[in-house]
C-alpha positions in Angstrom: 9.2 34.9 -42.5 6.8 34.7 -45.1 8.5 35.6 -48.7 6.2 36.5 -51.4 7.0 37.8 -55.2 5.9 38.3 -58.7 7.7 38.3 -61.9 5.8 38.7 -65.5 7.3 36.6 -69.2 5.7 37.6 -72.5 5.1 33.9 -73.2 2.5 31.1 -72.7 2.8 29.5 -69.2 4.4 25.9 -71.8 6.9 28.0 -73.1 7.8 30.1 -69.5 7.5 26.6 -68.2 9.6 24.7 -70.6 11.8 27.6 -70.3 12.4 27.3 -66.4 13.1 23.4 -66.4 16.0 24.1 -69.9 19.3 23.5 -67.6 20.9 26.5 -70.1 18.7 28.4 -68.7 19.1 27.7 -64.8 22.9 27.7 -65.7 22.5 31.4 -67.1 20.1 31.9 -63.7 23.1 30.9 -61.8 25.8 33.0 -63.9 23.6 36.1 -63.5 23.3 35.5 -59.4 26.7 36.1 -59.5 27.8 32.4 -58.5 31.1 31.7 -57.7 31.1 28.7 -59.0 27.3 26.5 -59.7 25.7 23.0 -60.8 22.5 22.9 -62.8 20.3 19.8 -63.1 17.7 18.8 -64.7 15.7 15.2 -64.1 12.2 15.2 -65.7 10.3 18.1 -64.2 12.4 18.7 -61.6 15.1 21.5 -61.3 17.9 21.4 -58.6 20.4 24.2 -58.5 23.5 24.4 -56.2 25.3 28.0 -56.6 28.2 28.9 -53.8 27.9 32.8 -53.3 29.3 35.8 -51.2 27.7 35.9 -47.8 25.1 38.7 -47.2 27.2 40.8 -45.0 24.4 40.9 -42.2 25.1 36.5 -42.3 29.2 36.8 -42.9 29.8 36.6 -39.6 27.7 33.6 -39.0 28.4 31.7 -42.3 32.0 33.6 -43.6 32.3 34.8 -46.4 30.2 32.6 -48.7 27.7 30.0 -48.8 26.3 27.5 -50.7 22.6 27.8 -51.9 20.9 24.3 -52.9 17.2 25.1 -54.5 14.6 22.4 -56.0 11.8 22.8 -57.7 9.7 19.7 -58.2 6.9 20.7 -61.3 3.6 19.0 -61.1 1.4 18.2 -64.4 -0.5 21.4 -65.6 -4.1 21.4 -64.2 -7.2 22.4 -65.9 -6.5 26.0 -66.7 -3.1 25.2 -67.7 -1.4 26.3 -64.4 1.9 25.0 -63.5 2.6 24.6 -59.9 6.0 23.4 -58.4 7.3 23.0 -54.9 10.0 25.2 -53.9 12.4 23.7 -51.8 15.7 25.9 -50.9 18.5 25.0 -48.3 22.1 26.1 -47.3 23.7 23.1 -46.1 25.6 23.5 -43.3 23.5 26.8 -41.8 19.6 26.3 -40.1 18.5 28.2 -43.0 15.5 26.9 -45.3 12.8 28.5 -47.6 9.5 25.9 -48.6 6.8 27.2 -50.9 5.6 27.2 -54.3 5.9 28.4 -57.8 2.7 28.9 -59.4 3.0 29.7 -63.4 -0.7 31.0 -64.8 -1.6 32.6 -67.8 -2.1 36.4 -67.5 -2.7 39.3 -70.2 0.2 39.5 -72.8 1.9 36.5 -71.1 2.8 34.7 -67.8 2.8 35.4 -64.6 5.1 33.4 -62.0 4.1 33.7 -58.1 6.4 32.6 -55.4 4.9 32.3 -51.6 7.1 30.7 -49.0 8.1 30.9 -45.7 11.8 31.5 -45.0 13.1 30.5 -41.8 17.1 30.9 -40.0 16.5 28.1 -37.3 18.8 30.8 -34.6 17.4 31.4 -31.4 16.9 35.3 -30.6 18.3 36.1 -33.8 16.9 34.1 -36.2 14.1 36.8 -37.0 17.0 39.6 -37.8 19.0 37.1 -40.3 15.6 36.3 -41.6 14.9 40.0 -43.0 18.9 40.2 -43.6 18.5 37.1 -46.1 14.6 37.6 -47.6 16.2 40.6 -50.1 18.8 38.3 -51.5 16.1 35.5 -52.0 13.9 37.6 -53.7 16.4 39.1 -55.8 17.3 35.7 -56.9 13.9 35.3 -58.4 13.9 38.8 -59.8 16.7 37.4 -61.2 15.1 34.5 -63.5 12.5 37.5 -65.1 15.9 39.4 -66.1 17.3 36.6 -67.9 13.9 35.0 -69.0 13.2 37.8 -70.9 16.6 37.9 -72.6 15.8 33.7 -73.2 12.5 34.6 -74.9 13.4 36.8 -77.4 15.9 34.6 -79.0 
């Protein structure tokens, strides 16, 4: 299933980006995803989250009642327009469910814009497709997510 979102920062794409590798900030990501409990690392440019969190219920009866979300983002150099681009690499160990795709941050009006594109895909025959669109909201909701608490970060 393709996955697609958009979430705007009043800042310049360095700040946004030096913003979204800050482990604080990942840790408050985590936090506001209402974690159970999370980890939050941060080795050069690249970001690795591990959040364990209640079960969608349209997965609970396939996963129980939580799971564990493991997400990387590897950050390449910015290119000539100053873009940032990282990979997106997202897994729940234990469950055939992955999301690949990138994270593009680019300069636009008053600030920045951040762009996700992946593909999500629950690796269950005949019903992978329905846990696919059961799971997408909560994955994009997770990246709503970092806008809600970048914004907060930025204005300190």
């Amino acid at each position: 299933m393709d996955i697609r979102s958009r979430v705007e920062f009043t800042a310049g794409v360095e700040e946004v980006f030096a913003m979204m590798t800050d482990r604080a900030y990942l840790e408050e990501v985590c936090k506001a995803t209402h974690a159970r409990s999370h980890e939050a690392t941060v080795t050069g440019t690249t970001t690795h989250t591990i959040r364990r969190l209640p079960a969608p219920a349209a997965a609970a009866k396939f996963t129980g009642p939580e799971l564990t979300v493991s997400e990387k983002i590897d950050w390449g150099p910015a290119d000539a327009a100053g873009h940032r681009t990282g990979r997106v690499s997202m897994s729940v160990p234990g469950q055939p469910v992955t999301m690949q795709g990138i994270v593009v941050l680019s300069a636009d009006g008053p600030g920045t814009v951040a762009e996700l594109t992946g593909v999500l895909k629950v690796a269950i025959p005949i019903l992978g497709k329905k846990l696919e669109q059961a799971a997408a909201p909560a994955v994009l909701a997770g990246f709503r997510t970092q806008q809600k608490v970048g914004d907060a970060w930025l204005v300190r």
